[in-house]
C-alpha positions as CSV (number, residue, x, y, z in Angstrom):
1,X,131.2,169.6,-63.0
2,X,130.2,171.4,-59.9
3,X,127.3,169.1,-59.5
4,X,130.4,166.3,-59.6
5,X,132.4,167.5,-57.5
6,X,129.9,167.7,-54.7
7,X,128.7,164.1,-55.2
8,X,131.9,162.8,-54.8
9,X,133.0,164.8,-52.4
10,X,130.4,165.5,-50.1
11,X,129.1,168.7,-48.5
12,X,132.4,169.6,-46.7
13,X,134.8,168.4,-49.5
14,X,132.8,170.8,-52.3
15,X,133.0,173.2,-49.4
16,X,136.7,173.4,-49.5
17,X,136.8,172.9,-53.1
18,X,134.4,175.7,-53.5
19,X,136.6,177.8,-51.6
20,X,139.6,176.9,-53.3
21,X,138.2,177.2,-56.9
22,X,137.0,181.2,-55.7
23,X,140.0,182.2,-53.8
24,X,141.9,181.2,-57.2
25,X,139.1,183.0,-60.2
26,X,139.0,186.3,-57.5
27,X,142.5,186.5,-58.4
28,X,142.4,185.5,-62.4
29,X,139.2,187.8,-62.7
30,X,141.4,190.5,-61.3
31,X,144.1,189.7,-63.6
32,X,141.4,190.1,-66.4
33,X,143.1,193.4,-66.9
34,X,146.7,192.1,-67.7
35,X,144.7,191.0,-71.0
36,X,142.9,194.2,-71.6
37,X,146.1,196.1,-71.4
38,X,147.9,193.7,-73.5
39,X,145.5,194.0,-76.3
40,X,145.6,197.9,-76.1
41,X,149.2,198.0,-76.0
42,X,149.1,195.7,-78.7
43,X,146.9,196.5,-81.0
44,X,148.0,200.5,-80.4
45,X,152.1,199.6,-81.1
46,X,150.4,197.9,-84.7
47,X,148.7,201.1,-85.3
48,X,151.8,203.3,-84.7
49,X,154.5,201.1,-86.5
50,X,156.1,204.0,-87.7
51,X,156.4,205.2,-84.5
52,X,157.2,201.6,-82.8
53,X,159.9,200.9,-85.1
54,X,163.2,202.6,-84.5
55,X,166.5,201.3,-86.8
56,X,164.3,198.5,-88.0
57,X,163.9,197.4,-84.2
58,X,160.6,197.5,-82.2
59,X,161.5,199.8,-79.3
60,X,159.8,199.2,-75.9
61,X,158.9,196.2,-73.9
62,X,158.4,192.8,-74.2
63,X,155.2,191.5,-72.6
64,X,156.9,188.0,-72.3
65,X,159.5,189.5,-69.7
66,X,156.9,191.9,-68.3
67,X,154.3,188.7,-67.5
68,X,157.1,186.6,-66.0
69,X,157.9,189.1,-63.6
70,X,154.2,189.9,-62.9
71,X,154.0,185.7,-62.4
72,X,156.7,186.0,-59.7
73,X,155.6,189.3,-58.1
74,X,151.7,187.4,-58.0
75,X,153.1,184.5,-56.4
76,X,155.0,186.2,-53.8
77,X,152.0,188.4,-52.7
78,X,149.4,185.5,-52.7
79,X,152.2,183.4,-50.2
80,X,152.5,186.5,-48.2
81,X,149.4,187.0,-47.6
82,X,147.8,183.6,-47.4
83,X,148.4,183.7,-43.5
84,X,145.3,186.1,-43.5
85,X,142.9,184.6,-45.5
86,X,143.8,180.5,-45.8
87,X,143.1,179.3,-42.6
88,X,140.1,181.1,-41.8
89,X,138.3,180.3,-45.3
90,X,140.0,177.1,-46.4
91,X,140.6,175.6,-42.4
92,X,144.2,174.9,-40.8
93,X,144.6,171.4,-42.5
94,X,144.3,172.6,-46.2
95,X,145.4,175.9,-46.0
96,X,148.2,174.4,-48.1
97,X,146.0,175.0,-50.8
98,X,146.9,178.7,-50.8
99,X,149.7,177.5,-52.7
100,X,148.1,176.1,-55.5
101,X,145.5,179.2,-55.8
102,X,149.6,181.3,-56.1
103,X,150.9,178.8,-59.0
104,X,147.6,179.0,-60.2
105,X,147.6,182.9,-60.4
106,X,151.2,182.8,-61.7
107,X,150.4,180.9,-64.8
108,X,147.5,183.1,-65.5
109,X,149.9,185.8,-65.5
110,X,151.3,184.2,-69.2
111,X,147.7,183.2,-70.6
112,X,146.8,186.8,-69.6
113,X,149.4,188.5,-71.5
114,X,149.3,185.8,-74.5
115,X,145.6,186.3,-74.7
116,X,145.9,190.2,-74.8
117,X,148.9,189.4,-77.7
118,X,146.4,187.1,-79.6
119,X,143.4,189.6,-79.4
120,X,145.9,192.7,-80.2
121,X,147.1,191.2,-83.5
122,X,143.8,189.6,-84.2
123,X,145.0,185.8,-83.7
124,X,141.2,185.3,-83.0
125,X,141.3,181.2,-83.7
126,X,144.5,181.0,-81.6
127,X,142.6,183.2,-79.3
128,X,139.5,180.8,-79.2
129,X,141.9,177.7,-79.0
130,X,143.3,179.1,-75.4
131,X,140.0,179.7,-73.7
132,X,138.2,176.2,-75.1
133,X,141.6,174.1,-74.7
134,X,141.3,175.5,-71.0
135,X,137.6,175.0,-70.4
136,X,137.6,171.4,-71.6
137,X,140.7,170.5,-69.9
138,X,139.5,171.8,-66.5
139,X,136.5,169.9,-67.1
140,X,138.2,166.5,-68.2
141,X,140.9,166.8,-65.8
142,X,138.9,167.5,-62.2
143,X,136.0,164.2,-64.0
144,X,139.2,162.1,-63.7
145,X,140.7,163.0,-60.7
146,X,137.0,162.6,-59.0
147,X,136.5,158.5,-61.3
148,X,140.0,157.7,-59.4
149,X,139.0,158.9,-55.9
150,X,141.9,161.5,-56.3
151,X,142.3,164.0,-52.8
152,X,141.4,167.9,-53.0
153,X,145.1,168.1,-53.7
154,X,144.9,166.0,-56.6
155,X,141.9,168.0,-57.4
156,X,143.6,171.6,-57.3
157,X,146.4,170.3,-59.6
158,X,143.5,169.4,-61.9
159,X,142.4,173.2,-61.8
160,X,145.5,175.0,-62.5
161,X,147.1,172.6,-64.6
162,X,145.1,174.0,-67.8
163,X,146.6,177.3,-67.7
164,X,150.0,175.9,-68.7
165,X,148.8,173.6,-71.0
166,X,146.4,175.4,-73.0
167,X,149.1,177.9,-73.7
168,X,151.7,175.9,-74.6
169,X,149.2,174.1,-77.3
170,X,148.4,177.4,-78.4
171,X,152.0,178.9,-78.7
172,X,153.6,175.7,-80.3
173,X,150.6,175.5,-82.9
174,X,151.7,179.1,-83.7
175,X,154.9,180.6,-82.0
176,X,156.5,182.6,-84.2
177,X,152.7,184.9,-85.0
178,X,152.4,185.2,-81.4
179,X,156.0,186.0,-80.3
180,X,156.6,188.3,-82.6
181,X,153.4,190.5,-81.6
182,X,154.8,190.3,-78.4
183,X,156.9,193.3,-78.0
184,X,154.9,196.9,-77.3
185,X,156.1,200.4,-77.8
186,X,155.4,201.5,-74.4
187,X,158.4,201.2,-71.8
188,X,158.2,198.6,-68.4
189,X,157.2,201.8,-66.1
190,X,154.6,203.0,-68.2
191,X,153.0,199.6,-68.8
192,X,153.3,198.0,-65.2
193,X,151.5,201.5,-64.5
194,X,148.4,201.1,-67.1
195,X,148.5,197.3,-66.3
196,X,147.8,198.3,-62.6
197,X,145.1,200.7,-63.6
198,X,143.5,197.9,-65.5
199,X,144.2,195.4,-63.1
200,X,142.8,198.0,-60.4
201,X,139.2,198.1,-62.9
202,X,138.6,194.4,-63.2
203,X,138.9,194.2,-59.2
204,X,135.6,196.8,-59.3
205,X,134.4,194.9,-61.8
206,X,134.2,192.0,-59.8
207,X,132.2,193.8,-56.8
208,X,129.7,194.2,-59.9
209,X,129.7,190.8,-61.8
210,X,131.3,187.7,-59.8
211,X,131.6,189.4,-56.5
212,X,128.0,190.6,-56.5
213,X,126.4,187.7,-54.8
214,X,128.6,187.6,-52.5
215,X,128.4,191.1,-51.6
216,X,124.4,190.7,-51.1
217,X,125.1,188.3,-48.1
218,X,126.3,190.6,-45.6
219,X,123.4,192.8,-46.1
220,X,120.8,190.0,-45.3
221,X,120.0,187.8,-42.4
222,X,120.0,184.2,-41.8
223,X,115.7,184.3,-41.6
224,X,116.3,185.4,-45.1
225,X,118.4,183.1,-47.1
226,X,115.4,182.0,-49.1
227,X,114.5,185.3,-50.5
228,X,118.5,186.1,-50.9
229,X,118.7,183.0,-52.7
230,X,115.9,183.9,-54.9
231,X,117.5,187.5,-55.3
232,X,120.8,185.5,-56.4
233,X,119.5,183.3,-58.8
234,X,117.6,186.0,-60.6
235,X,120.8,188.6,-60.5
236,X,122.5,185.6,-62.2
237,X,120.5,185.0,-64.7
238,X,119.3,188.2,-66.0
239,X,123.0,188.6,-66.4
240,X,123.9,185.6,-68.6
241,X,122.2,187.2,-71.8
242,X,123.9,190.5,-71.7
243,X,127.3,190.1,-70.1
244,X,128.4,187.1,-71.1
245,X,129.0,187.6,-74.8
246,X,129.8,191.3,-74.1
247,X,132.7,190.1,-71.7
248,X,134.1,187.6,-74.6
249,X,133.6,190.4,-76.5
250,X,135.6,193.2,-74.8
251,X,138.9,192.1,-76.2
252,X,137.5,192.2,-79.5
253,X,136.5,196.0,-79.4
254,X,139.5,197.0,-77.5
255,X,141.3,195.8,-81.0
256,X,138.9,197.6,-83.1
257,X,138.2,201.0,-81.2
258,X,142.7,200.8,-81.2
259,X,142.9,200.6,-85.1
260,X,139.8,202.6,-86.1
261,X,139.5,205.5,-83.7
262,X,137.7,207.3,-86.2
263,X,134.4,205.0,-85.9
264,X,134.0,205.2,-81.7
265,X,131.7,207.1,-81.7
266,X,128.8,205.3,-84.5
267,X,130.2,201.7,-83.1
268,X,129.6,202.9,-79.3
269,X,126.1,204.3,-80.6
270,X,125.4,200.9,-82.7
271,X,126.4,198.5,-80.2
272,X,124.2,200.3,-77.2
273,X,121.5,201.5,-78.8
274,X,121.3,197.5,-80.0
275,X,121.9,196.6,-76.5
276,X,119.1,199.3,-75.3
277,X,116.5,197.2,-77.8
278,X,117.2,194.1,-76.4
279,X,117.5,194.9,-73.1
280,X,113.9,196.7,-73.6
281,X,112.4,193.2,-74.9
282,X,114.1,191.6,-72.1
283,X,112.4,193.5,-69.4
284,X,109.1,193.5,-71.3
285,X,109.4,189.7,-70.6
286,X,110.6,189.8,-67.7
287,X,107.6,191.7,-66.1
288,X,105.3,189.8,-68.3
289,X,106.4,186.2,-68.2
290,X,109.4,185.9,-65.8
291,X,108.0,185.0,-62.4
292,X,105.3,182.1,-63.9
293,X,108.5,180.9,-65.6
294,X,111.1,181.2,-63.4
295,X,108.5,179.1,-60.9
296,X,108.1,177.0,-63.5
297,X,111.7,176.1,-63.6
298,X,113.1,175.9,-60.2
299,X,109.7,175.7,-58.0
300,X,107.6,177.5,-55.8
301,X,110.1,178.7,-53.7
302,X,111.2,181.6,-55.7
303,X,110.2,184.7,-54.6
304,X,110.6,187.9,-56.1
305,X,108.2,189.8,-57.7
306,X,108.0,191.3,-61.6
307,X,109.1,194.3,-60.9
308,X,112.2,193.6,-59.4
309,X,113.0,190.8,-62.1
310,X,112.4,193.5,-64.7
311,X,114.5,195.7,-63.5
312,X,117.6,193.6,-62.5
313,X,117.7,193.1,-66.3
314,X,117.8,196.9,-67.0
315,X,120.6,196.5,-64.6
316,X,122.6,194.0,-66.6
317,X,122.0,195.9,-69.4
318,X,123.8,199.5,-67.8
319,X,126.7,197.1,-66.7
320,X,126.9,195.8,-70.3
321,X,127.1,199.9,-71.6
322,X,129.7,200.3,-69.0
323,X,132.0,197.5,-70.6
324,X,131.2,198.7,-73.6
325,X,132.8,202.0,-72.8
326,X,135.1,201.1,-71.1
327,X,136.3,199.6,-74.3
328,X,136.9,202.6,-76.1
329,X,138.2,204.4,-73.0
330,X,140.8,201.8,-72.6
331,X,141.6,201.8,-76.9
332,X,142.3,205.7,-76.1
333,X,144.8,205.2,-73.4
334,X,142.6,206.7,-70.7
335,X,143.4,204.4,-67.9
336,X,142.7,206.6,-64.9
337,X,139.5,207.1,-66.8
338,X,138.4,203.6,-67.6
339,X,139.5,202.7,-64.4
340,X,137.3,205.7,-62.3
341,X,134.7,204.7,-64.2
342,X,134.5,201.4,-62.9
343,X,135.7,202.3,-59.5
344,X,132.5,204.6,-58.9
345,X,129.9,202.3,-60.3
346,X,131.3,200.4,-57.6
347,X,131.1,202.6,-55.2
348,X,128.1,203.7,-55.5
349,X,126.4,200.6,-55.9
350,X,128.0,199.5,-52.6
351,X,126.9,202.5,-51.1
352,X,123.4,202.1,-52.3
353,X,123.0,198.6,-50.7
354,X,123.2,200.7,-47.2
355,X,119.4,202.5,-48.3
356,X,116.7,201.1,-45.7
357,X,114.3,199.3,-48.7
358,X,113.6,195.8,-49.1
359,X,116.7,194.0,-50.0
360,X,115.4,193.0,-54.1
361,X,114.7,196.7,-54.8
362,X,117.7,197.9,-52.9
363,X,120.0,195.5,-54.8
364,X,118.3,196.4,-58.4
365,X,118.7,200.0,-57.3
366,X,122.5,199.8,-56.4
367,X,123.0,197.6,-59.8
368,X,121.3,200.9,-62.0
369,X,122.6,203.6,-60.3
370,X,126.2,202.8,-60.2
371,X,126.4,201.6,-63.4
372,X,125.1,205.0,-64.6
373,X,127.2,206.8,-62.9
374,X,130.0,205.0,-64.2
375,X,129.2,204.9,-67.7
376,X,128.8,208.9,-67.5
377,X,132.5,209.1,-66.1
378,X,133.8,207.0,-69.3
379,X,131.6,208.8,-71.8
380,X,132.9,212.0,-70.1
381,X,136.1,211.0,-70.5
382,X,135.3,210.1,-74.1
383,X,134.4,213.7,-74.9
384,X,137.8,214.8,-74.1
385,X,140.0,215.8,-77.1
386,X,142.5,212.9,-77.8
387,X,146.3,213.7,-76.9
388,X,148.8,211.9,-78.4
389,X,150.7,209.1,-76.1
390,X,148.0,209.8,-73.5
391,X,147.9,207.3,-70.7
392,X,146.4,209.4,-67.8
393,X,143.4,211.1,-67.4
């Protein structure tokens, strides 16, 4: 599709578009924890039913209101704001689009919180549905708007229009499973507080993962875009392997860490010391095999040595631990936790790109040490005795 859309567009139409399609999965990636908090909250008010359940009436909040009004408040702020950031990156004659990447960001509000439902109660084919009704959509949608000559306007409707469509296929397939899974024992304060917690990890998760790249070009210079673009490519696909199924994952083991608390600890040491394994054969190929490849496949112009390959995917693989962690932190109602822990791989890592080395080894050292650090603070915080109802560190 990207590929496409620049075709058809031309350089400065996919450079708009490009614009438009980040400003608009910045904001959904950061909304990434409205679904993690919906499938703890979830899954957790399943596990306490007893508790839940008061007069034979779920007690609490229903995530249906709660997303609505998120929708509304996302909206307003992405408006606000737009002034900032719209004509600068988008330029004054379609900084329009700002409003499209706020609509956009308000409907991903309700897939957000449906998704987090669906994964809570273990609707996993209704949770499937969602995500490969809106991939395909996006896909078929933007191809048609581009075979009719359609403007970048037409083109953003072709974007965002998925979100509500997708979950209006899903919900009418199957309302009254997912409706009725919709209403959570904890009250509006306490979840708009853990949703911001959440909300406030996925934005550190995106200086890690979808952010990274971006972050890499202010600490380079414009003699040295081939070796940054080297560095890029590599960071993104050591990555693929390891965080993409462990990212599809993460709603999955926030369900099971919720209803069986009592096997954290052996899944936590299953799933990492199987990601350990892999990661080792990984890097093994990596230093072995991954530069004659790697030129193999995209030319003599790449440029980073073994070393630095290998250990970009050792890299991936302590981000991977981190989500993995973060999981169970999140399942135990540690936000503050779950959230420091990503917060200070972040940190760190950002700090780290600051150390005078060459920029490969600097960037795999930043991706390592954060990481680490971070998965210390969320196994630290896993040590801690469980209180009952606890939502703060």
């Amino acid at each position: 599709m990207t590929w496409r859309v620049f075709v058809e567009a031309g350089a400065a139409g996919y450079g708009i578009f490009s614009v438009f399609w980040s400003a608009l999965f910045l904001v959904v990636g950061v909304l990434f924890g409205v679904q993690q908090e919906a499938t703890r909250a979830v899954a957790q008010t399943d596990a306490e039913s007893v508790r839940a359940v008061v007069d034979g009436r779920r007690r609490g909040t229903s995530l249906i209101v709660f997303s609505l009004v998120l929708a509304v408040v996302v909206v307003v702020v992405v408006i606000a704001t737009s002034p900032l950031w719209a004509p600068a990156s988008l330029g004054a004659d379609d900084a329009g689009l700002a409003w499209f990447v706020a609509i956009g960001a308000g409907f991903n509000c309700l897939v957000a919180a449906a998704s987090g439902v669906m994964a809570g109660a273990g609707l996993w084919r209704q949770l499937a549905a969602i995500v490969a009704l809106d991939g395909v959509l996006r896909v078929v949608l933007v191809l048609a708007v581009l075979a009719s000559g359609g403007s970048i306007v037409a083109l953003a409707i072709a974007v965002i229009l998925p979100f509500p469509l997708a979950l209006a296929a899903v919900l009418a397939s199957a309302p009254r499973a997912i409706l009725s899974r919709a209403r959570v024992a904890d009250g509006m304060g306490a979840l708009a507080a853990n949703t911001g917690r959440t909300m406030l990890a996925a934005s550190a998760t995106a200086v890690l993962i979808n952010g990274f790249p971006l972050v890499l070009s202010f600490f380079t210079t414009s003699a040295a875009h081939a070796g940054l673009g080297s560095l890029v490519l590599a960071v993104t696909l050591t990555r693929a392997p390891i965080l993409v199924p462990l990212t599809a994952l993460s709603s999955f083991l926030v369900n099971r860490f919720s209803h069986h608390p009592e096997r954290v600890g052996r899944t936590l040491v299953l799933i990492i010391g199987g990601l350990a394994a892999f990661a080792a054969v990984l890097c093994l190929c990596a230093l072995l095999f991954g530069v004659p490849v790697m030129r193999f496949v995209f030319g003599a112009e790449f440029d980073l040595d073994a070393g630095s390959l290998s250990a970009l995917v050792g890299s991936a693989a302590l981000i991977g631990a981190l989500s993995v962690t973060g999981s169970a932190v999140l399942a135990r109602g540690r936000h503050g936790w779950y959230a420091a822990g990503w917060v200070t791989a972040s940190l760190i890592t950002l700090a780290l790109l600051f150390v005078p080395l060459p920029l490969a080894p600097r960037a795999a050292l930043a991706l390592a040490a954060g990481p680490a650090i971070g998965l210390i603070v969320h196994l630290a915080a896993l040590r801690r005795r469980p209180v009952a109802l606890e939502g703060n560190p």
